[in-house]
C-alpha positions as a printed Julia matrix, in Angstrom:
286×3 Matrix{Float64}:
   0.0    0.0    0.0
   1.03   3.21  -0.75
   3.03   5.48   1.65
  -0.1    7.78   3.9
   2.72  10.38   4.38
   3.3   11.27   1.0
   0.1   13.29   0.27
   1.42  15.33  -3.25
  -0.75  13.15  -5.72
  -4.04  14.39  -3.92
  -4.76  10.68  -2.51
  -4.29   8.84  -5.58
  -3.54   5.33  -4.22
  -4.03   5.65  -0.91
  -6.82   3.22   0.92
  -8.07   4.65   4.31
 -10.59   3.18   6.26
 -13.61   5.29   8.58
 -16.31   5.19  10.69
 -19.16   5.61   9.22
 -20.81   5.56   5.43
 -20.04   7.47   2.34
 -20.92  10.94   2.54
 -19.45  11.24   6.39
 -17.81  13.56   8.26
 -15.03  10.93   8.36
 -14.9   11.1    4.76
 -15.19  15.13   4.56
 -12.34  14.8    7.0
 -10.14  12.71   4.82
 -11.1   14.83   1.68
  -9.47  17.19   2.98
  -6.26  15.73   4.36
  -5.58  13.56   1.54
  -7.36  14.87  -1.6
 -10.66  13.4   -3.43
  -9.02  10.52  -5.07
  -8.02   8.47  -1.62
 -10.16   4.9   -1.48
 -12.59   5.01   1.45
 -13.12   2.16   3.15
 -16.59   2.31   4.93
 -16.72   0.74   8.38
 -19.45   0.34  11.0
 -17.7    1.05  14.15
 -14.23   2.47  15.7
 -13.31  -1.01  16.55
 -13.59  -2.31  12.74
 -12.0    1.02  11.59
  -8.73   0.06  14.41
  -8.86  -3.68  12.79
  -8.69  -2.59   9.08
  -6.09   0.02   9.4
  -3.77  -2.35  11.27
  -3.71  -4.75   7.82
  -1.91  -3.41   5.14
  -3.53  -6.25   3.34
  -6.62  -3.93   3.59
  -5.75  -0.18   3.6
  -3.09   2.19   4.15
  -4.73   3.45   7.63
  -7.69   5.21   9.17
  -9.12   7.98  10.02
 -10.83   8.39  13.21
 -12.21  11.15  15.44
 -11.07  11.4   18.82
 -12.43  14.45  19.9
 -15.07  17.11  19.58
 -15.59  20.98  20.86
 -18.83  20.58  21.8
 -18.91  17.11  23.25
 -15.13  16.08  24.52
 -13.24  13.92  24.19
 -14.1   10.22  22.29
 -13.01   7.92  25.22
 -13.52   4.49  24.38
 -10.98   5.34  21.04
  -8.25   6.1   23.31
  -8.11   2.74  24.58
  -8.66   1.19  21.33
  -5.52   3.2   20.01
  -4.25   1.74  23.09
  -4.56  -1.59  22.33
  -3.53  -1.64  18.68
   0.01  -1.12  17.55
  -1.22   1.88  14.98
   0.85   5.3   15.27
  -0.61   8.8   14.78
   0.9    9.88  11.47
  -1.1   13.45  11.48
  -4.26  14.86  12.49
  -7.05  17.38  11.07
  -9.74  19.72  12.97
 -12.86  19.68  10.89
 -15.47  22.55  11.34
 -18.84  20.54  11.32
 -22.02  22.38   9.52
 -25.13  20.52   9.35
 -27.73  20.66   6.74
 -30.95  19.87   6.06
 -31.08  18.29   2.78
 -34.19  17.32   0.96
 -34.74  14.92  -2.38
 -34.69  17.34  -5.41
 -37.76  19.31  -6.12
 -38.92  19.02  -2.4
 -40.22  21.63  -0.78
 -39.87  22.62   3.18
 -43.5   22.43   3.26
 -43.5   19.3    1.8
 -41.52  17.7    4.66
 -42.85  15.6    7.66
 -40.09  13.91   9.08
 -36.28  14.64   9.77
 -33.98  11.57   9.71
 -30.64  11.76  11.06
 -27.89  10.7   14.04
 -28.71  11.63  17.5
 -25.86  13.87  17.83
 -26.68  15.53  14.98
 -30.2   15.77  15.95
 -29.38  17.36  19.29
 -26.91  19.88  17.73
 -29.79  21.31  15.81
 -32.81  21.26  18.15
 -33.18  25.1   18.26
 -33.53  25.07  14.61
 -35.64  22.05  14.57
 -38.35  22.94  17.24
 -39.25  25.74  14.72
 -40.78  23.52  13.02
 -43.64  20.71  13.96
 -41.45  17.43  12.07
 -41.04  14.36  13.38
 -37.24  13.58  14.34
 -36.46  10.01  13.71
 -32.65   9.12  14.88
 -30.57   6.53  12.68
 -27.59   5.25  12.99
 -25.52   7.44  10.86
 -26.05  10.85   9.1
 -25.36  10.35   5.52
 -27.34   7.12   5.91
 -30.19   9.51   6.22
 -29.37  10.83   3.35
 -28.6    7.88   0.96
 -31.81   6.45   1.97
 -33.32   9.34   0.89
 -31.74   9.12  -2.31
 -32.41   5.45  -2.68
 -36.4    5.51  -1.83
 -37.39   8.47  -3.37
 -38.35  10.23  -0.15
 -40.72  13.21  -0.89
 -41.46  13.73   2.87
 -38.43  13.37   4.54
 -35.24  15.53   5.27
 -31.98  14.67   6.36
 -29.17  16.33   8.43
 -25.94  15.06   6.88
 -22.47  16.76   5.35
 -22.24  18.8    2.28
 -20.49  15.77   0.87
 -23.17  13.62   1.45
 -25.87  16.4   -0.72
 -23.38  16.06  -3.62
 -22.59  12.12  -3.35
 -26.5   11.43  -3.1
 -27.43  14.49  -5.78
 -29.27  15.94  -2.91
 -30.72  20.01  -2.1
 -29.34  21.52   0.61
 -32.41  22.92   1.57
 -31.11  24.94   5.0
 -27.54  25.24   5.69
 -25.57  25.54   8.89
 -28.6   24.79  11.09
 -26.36  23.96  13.78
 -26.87  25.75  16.89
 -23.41  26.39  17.88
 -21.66  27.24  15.13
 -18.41  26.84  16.26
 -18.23  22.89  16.13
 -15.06  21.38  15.44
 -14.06  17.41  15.5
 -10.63  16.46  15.64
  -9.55  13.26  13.82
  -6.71  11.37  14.15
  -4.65  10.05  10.9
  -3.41   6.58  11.72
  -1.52   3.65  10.56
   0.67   0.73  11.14
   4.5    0.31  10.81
   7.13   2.85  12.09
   7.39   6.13  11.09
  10.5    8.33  11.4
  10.59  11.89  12.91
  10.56  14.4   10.14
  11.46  17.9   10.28
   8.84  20.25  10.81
   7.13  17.94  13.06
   5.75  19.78  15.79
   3.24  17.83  18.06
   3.39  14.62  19.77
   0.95  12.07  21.39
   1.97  10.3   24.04
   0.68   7.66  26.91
   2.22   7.19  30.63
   1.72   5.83  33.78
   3.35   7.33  37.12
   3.82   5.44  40.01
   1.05   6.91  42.19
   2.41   8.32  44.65
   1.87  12.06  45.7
   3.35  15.04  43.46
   4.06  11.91  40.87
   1.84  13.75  38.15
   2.97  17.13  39.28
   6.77  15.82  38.6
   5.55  14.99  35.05
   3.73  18.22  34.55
   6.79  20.41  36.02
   9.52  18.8   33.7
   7.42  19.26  30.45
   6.5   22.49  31.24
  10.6   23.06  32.09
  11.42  22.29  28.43
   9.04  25.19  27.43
   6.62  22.35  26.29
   3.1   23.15  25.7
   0.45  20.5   27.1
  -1.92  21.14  24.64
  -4.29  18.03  26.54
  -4.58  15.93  29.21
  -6.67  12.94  29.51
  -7.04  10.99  32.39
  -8.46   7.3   31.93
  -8.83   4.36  34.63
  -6.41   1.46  34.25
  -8.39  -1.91  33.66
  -8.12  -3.87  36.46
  -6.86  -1.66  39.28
  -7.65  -0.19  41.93
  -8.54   3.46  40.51
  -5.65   3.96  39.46
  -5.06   6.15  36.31
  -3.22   6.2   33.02
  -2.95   9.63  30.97
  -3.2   10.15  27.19
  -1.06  13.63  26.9
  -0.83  16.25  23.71
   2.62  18.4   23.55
   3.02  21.47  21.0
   6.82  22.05  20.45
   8.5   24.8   18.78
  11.96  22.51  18.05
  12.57  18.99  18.08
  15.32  18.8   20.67
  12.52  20.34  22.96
  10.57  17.32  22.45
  13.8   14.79  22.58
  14.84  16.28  26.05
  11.65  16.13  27.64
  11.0   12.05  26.78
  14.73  12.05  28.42
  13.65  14.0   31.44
  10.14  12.06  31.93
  11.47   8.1   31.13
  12.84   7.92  34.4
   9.91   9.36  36.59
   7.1    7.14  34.84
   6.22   3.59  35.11
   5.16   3.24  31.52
   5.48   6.02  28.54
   4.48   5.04  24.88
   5.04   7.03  22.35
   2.02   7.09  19.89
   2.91   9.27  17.4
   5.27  12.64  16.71
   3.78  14.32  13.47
   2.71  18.06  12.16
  -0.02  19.96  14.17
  -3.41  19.65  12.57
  -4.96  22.49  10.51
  -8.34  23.71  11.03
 -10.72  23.21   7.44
């Protein structure tokens, strides 16, 4: 499979797997990071997107959100990045605007019921309630709208992606009828195999354990911040099988390199466990 880091060619090549259906915001979000020719390879849940990704006999790698502005972070993917052996190659904040999309010809009037996923449903209530529809949750958003496409649907809406309008020849009927407007997803670019530190890098992901005992987190905290590190996140999660005891998934922004190479040097020693899950080039915002 073709090299994910190589991303001149506009995707051409390149197999990625997501969460989710044609017409996604998984999709929308690798449109944009690798260009409309990357293969997308549909899956049903994070845990089939982790599988795929990890065989090269499959794909190149995923694509999968970790986190969103609105509703935090996406914790049961942490521990599935955990558990694979999949490194974070990049990353890509995508500003989500939902839409209410209709079958061509269709006019608001003409609609009765509003299909989409919960989520979506919920982040467009004060639009919604505007109007006396019937909101029906699925299981995915541009399902909604490929059904619509599909059955002819003359009475019902959707609230999908732009991407989804144009894959399904769809009208946008309403755009943006998000509530909050500022709505961003972060999603993680992953695959398998090593990959070496380039220059420009500027962000790593990385796991550890302390030992527990008092001021052990501070210690970790102190000597990061020391190297003029920037924690850009940390997430706490329960170890499996302890006795609430805590592992932490941790972000850090770097200006140089060597900033990032001294403070894995200074932290090794003062942590049971550190993984390194990826060092790659901060995420822009589309």
């Amino acid at each position: 499979m073709k090299n994910m880091n190589n991303r001149q060619e506009e995707g051409e090549g390149i197999a990625v797997a997501i969460q989710g259906f044609e017409g996604s915001f998984h999709q929308e979000a690798a449109w944009n990071y690798f260009g409309r020719k990357v293969n997308i390879i549909p899956c049903a849940t994070f845990r089939e997107v982790i599988k795929a990704a990890s065989d090269p006999g499959i794909c190149s790698g995923g694509i999968m959100a970790i986190e969103n502005s609105i509703a935090g972070s996406i914790l049961p993917n942490y521990n599935l990045l955990h558990k694979s052996r999949l490194n974070i190659t990049g990353e890509i904040y995508l500003n989500i605007h939902q839409n209410l999309m209709v079958f061509p010809g269709v006019k608001m009037e003409d609609i009765r019921e509003v299909h989409s996923h919960h989520m979506a449903i919920q982040q467009c209530l004060q639009y919604l309630e505007e109007h006396n529809w019937k909101l029906v949750e699925t299981e995915d958003t541009a399902l909604s709208a490929m059904h619509i496409r599909k059955y002819h649907r003359k009475h019902v809406a959707a609230i999908a992606s732009t991407i989804a309008a144009e894959l399904f020849e769809l009208e946008i009927i309403a755009p943006s009828i998000h509530t909050m407007k500022n709505n961003y997803t972060r999603f993680l670019v992953v695959e398998p195999g090593e990959r070496k530190v380039r220059e420009g890098d500027d962000k790593a992901s990385v796991y550890f354990v302390t030992d527990h005992s008092r001021g052990s987190l501070a210690r970790v905290l102190g000597l990061i911040a020391d190297q003029g590190v920037n924690l850009s996140k940390l997430q706490s999660m329960p170890i499996p099988g302890s006795d609430w005891k805590y592992a932490f998934y941790a972000d850090m922004e770097f200006e140089q390199l060597e900033d990032y190479y001294k403070v894995i040097e200074k932290i090794q020693p003062v942590t049971r466990e550190l993984r390194i899950f990826g060092v790659y080039k901060k995420g822009q915002t589309v």
